[in-house]
C-alpha positions in Angstrom: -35.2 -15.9 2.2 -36.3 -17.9 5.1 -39.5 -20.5 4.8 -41.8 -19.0 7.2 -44.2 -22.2 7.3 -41.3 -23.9 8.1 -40.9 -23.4 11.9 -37.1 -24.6 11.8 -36.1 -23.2 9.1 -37.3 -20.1 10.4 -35.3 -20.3 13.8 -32.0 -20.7 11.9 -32.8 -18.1 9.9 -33.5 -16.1 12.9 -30.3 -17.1 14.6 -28.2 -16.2 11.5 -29.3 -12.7 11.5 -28.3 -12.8 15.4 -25.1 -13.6 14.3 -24.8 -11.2 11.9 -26.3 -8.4 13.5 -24.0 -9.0 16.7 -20.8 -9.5 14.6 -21.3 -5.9 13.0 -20.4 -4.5 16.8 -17.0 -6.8 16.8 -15.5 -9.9 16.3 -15.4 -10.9 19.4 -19.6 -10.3 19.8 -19.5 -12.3 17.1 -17.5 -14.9 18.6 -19.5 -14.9 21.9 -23.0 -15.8 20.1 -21.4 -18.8 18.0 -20.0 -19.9 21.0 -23.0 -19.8 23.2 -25.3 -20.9 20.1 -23.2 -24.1 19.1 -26.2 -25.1 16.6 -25.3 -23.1 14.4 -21.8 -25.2 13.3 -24.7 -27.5 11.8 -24.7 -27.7 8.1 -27.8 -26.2 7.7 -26.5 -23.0 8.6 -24.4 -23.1 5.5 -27.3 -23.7 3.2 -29.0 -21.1 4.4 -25.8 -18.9 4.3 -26.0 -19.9 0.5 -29.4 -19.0 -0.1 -29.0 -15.3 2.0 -26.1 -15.0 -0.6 -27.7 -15.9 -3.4 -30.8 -14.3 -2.9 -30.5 -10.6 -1.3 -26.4 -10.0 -1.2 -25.7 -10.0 -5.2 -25.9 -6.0 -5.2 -24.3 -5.7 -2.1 -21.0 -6.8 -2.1 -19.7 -6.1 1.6 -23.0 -8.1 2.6 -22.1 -10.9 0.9 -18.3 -10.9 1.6 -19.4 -11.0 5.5 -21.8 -13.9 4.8 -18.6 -15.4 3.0 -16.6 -15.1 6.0 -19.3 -16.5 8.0 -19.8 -19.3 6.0 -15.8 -19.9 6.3 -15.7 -19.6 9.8 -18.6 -22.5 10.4 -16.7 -24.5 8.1 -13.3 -24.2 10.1 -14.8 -24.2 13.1 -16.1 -27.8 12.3 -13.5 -29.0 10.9 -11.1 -27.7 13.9 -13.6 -30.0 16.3 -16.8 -28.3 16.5 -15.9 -26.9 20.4 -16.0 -23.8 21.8 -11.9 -23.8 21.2 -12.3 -24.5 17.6 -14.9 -21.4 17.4 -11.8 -19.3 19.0 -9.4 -20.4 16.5 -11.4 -20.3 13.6 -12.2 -17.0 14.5 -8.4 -16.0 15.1 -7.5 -17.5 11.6 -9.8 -15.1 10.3 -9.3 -11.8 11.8 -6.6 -12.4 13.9 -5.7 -12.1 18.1 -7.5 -9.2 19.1 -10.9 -11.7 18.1 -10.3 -13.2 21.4 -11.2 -11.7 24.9 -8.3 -8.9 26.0 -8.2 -6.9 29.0 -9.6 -3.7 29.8 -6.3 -2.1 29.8 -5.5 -3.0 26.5 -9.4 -2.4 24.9 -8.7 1.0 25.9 -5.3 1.1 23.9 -7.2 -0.4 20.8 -10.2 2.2 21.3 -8.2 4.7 20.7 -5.9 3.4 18.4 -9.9 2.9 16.7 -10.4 6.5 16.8 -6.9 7.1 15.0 -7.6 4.9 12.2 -10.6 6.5 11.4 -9.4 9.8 10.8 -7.6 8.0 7.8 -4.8 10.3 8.1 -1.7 8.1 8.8 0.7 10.6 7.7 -0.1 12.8 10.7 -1.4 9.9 13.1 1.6 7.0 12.7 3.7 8.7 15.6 0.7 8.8 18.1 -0.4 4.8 16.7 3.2 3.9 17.4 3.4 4.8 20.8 0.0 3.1 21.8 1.4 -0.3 20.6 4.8 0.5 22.0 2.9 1.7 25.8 0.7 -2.4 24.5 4.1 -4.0 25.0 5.2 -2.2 27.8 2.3 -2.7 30.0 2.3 -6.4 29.2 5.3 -7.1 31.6 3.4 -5.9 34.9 0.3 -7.7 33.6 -1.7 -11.0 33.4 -0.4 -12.8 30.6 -2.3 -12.1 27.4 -2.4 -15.3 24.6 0.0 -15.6 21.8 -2.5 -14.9 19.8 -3.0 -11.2 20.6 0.5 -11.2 20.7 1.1 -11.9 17.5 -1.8 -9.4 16.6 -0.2 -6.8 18.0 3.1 -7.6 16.9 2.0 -7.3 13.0 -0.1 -3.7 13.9 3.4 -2.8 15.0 4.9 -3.8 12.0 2.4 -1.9 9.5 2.0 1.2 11.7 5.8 1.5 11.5 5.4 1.8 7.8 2.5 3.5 7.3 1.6 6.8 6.0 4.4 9.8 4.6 8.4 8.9 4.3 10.3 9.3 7.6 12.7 12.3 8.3 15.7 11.2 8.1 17.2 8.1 6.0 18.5 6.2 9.7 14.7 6.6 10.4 13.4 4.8 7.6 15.9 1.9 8.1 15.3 1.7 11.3 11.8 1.4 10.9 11.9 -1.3 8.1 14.4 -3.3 10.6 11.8 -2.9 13.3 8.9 -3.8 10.9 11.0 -7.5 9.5 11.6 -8.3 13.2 7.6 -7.6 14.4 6.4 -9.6 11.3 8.9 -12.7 12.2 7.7 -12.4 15.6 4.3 -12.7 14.6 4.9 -15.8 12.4 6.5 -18.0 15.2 2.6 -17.8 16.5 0.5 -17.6 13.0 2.2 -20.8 11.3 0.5 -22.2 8.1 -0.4 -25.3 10.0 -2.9 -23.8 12.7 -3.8 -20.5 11.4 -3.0 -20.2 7.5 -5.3 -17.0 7.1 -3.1 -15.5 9.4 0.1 -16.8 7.9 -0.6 -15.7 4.7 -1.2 -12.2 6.2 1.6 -11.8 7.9 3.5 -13.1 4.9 2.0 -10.5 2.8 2.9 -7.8 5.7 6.4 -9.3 5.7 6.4 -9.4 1.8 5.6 -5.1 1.7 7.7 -4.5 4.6 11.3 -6.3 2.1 9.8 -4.9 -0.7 10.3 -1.3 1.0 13.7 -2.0 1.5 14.1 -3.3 -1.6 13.5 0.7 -3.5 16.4 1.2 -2.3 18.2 -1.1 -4.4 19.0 -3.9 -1.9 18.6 -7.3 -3.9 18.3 -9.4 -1.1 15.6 -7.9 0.2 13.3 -7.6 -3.7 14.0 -11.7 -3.5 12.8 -12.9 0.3 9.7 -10.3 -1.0 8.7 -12.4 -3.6 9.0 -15.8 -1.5 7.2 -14.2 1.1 4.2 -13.9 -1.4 4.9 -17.1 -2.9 4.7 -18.5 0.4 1.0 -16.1 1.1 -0.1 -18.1 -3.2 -0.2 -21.3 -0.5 -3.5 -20.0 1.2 -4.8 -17.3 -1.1 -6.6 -18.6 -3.8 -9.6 -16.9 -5.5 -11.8 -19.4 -4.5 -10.9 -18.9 -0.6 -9.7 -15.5 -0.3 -10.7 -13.4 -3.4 -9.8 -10.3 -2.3 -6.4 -11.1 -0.5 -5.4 -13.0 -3.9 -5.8 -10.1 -6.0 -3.4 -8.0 -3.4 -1.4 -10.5 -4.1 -1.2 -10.4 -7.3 -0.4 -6.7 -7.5 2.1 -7.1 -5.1 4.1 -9.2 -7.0 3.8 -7.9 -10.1 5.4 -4.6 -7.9 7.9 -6.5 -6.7 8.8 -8.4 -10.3 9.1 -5.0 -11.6 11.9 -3.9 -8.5 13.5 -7.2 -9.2 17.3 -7.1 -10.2 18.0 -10.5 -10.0 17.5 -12.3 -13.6 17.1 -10.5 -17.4 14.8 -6.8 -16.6 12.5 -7.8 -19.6 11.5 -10.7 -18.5 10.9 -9.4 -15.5 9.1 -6.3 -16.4 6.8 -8.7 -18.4 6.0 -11.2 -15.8 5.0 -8.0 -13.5 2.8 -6.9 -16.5 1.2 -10.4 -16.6 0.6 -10.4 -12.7 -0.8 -7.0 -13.4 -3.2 -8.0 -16.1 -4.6 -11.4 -14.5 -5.2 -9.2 -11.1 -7.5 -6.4 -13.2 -9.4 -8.7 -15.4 -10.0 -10.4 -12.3 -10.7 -7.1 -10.0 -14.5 -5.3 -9.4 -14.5 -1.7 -9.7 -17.9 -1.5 -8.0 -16.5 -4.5 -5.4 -13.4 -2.7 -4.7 -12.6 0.3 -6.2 -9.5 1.3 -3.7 -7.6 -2.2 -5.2 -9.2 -1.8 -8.7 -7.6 1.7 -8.9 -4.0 0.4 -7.2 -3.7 -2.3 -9.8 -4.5 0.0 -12.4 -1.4 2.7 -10.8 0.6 -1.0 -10.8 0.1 -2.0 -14.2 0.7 1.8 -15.2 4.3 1.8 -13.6 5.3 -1.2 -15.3 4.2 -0.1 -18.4 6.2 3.0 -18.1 9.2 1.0 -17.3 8.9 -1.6 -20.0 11.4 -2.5 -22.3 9.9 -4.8 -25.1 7.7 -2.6 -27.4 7.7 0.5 -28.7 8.6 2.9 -25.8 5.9 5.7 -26.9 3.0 3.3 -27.0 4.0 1.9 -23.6 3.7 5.5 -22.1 0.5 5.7 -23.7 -0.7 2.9 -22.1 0.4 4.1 -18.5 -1.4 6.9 -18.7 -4.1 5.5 -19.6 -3.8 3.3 -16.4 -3.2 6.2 -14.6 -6.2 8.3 -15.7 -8.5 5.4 -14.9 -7.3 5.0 -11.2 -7.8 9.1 -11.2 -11.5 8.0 -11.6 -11.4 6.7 -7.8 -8.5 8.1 -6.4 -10.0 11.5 -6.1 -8.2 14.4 -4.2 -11.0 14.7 -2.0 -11.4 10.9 -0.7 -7.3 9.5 -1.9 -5.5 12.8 -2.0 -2.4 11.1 -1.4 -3.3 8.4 -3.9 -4.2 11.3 -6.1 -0.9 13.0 -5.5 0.8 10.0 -6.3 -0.8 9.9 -10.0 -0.2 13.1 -10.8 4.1 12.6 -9.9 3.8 9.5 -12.2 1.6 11.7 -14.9 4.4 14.5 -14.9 7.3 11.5 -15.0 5.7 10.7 -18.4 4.9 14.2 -19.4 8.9 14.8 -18.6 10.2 12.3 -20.2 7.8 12.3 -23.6 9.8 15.9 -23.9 12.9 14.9 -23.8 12.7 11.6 -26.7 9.9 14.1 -28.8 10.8 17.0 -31.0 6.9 18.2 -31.4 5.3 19.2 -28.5 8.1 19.6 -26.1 6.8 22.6 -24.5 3.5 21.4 -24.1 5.0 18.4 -22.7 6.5 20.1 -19.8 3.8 23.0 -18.9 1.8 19.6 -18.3 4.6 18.5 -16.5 4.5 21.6 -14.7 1.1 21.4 -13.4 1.0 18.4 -12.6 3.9 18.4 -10.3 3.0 21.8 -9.0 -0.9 19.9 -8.3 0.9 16.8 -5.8 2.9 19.9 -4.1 -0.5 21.1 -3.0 -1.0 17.8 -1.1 2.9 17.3 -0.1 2.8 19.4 2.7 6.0 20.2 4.6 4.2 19.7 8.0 3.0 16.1 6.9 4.9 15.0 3.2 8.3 16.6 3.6 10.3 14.4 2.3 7.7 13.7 -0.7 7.6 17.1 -1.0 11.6 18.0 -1.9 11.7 14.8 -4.5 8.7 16.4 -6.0 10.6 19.8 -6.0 13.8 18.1 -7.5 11.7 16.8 -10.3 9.8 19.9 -10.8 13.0 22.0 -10.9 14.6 19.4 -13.7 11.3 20.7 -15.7 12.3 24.5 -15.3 16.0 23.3 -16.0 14.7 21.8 -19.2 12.1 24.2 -20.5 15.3 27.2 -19.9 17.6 25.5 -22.8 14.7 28.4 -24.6 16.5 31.1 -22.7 14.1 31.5 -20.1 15.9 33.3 -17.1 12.5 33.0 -15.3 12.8 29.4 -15.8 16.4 29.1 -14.4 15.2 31.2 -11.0 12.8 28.6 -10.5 14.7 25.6 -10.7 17.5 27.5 -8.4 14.0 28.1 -5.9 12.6 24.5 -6.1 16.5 22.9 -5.2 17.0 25.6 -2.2 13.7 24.4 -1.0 14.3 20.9 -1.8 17.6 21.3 0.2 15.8 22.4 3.4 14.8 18.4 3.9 17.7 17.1 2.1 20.4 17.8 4.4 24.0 16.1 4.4 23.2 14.4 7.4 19.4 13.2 6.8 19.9 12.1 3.1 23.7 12.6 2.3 23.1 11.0 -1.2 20.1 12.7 -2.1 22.0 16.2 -0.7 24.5 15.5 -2.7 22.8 15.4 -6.0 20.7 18.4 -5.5 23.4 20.4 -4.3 25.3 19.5 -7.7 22.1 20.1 -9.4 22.2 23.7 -7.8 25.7 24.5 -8.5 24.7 23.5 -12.7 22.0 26.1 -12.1 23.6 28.9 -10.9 26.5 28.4 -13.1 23.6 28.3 -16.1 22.3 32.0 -14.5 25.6 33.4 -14.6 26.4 32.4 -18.5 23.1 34.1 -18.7 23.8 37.2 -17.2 27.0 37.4 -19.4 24.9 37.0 -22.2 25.7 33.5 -22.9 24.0 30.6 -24.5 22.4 28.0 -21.8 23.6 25.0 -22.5 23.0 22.0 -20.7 24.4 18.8 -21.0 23.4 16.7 -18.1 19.6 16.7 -18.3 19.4 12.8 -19.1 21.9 12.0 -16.4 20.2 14.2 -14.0 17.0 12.7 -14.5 18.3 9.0 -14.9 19.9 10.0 -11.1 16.6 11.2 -9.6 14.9 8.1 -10.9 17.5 5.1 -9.4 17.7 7.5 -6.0 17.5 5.6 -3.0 14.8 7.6 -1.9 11.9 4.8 -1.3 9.4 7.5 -2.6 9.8 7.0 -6.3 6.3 8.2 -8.6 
């Protein structure tokens, strides 16, 4: 706290809260008081900074990550010259182009791009987000020119509006997306180079990274390997002593991307995205930030369920145990899609602990069951289609396996979950994935008919089936 005897003292301390105060309506009110209050880049301010942190932000964690920032930004700012440019630069190297002054044209765009964002429904919003940037670049050709660096700012929203929220309708559209992404990324990057703006580098990197990754569920090696430089590249700026938070997304991220990776042996790989796993939770806050807490703990769980070294059963065990504890903030109320999410990776294990156990297999499945048939509630065909028919496939293997009892009941349900799955997954929207659940359909209804004759239900195929579903090219994968 300020020294109020202390008549200077006092002033900065005045000042400082100004600047706070004026930065929690925008970055660029931020940036206009620094700039019109030059003082402050004295290192003095940075003391008192300090002594804000260290004596009222310790229970407030988003308080004293903005004091962090601040302190940063006074630091770069002085180092970049101590000028009213430097302020402008330093504050584009922390939040990006759209810190600096844009027209009125294009506040308006970014208003209500505002309002879209905060409806946090990106499944139902990404179209409308889409066409604001796209109507962004448009306008820009009858209009003053705006700097690079809002260029570049809008050229990475591009790129993660493209790929945000539920799987697109058609495979084409998800390619064509991800190829629209790459290029809006690269665009961006010929603007934020390491050299002038490394914050922004490293996040576009990191955008870059998620954007191969993507491409890489579908089994394209090329694309699992450029992810992982692209985070290598982000490891240059993000340490935990400068970006805390940014470096524990990274770390998940390439642990997730170690555990896609073909290239090399698959336990050593599964293991190093264990390891990346493990040194991003010890590291992580659940009170700090529960949203990445939780997503480490869903990453760490997914490579656990695909590890090799081990005992298999103990590694399931340990997923979901990961996933229960990222259950305790991804609730369906605040993260249902996060939740949904879980509860597809919960019924994977429940599936698959009935197939390699001899007790319990029953059990094993009606868990299955419910927990497939819980995501469906969230996988909407109006917003989740496509999640919804993989879900469906998945949930008709568990009928298809619990009628090797003689269930007919069970046989009519896996028939109704692949006619519904087959609604989405059309020959000419997902050929490959139409394919396989037509086959999967045919087995059925060949399985009701040896029923109806008073045949045994044999089924053969169940492993391959499943094995199938899990390596589909279907970027979705629980």
């Amino acid at each position: 706290m300020a020294d109020f005897n202390d008549p200077l003292r006092f002033d900065l301390f005045q000042q400082i809260v100004l600047w706070l105060n004026s930065s929690m309506y925008g970055h660029r009110k931020g940036r206009h008081y620094l700039e019109t209050n030059l003082a402050l880049l004295e290192r003095a301010t940075d003391r008192e900074l300090t002594r804000l942190i260290e004596a009222e932000a310790e229970d407030k964690p988003e308080m004293k990550q903005q004091m962090y920032r601040h302190r940063f930004l006074l630091q770069d700012a002085r180092n970049r010259g101590e000028t009213t440019e430097a302020i402008r630069e330093a504050y584009v190297n922390m939040y990006g182009g759209l810190a600096l002054d844009i027209p009125n044209w294009l506040e308006e765009i970014e208003q209500q791009r505002l309002f879209l964002k905060r409806l946090r429904r990106p499944e139902r919003t990404r179209k409308a987000e889409v066409s604001l940037l796209q109507t962004a670049f448009a306008l820009m050709a009858d209009a003053p020119a705006l700097s690079p660096e809002t260029v570049a700012e809008l050229h990475n929203e591009l790129g993660v509006a493209l790929l945000q929220g539920a799987y697109q309708p058609t495979q084409e559209a998800r390619l064509q997306a991800l190829q629209m992404a790459v290029a809006s990324h690269e665009k961006a990057l010929a603007t934020y180079t390491f050299e002038r703006y490394p914050l922004q580098y490293a996040k576009t990197r990191m955008y870059l990274g998620a954007a191969y990754q993507q491409y890489g569920l579908s089994g394209r090696l090329d694309e699992v390997e450029q992810a992982i430089e692209c985070y290598q590249e982000a490891a240059r700026v993000y340490t935990p002593d400068t970006a805390y938070d940014q470096w524990l997304h990274l770390q998940t991220s390439l642990g997730a991307a170690y555990l896609q990776r073909i290239v090399g042996d698959p336990c050593d790989n599964i293991e190093q995205a264990i390891a990346y796993e493990r040194v991003a939770l010890q590291h992580a806050l659940t009170s700090a930030a529960p949203a990445l807490w939780a997503t480490i703990q869903i990453n760490l769980g997914d490579a656990y369920r695909q590890r090799i070294v081990g005992v298999h059963q103990q590694s399931l065990e340990q997923a979901m145990v990961c996933y229960r504890s990222a259950l305790q903030v991804f609730t369906p109320q605040q993260y249902p899609v996060e939740w949904a999410g879980i509860h597809t990776r919960l019924a994977s294990i429940f599936q698959e602990q009935a197939m390699n156990e001899s007790g319990g297999r029953d059990k094993h499945l009606r868990c299955a069951i419910v927990c497939y048939e819980g995501a469906l509630q969230i996988y909407t065909p109006d917003a989740f289609m496509v999640e919804q028919a993989a879900t469906l496939v998945k949930l008709a293997q568990v009928h298809r396996m619990r009628a090797q009892d003689g269930s007919r009941y069970e046989l009519d349900q896996a028939a109704r979950c692949y006619r519904a799955a087959l609604q989405i997954f059309t020959s000419k929207a997902f050929p490959a994935e139409y394919r396989q659940t037509l086959c999967s359909l045919a087995e059925v209804e060949q399985l009701r008919q040896e029923w109806l004759q008073g045949g045994s239900v044999n089924q053969p195929q169940q492993q391959t089936e499943y094995n199938n579903w899990n390596n589909s090219s279907i970027v979705y994968r629980p």
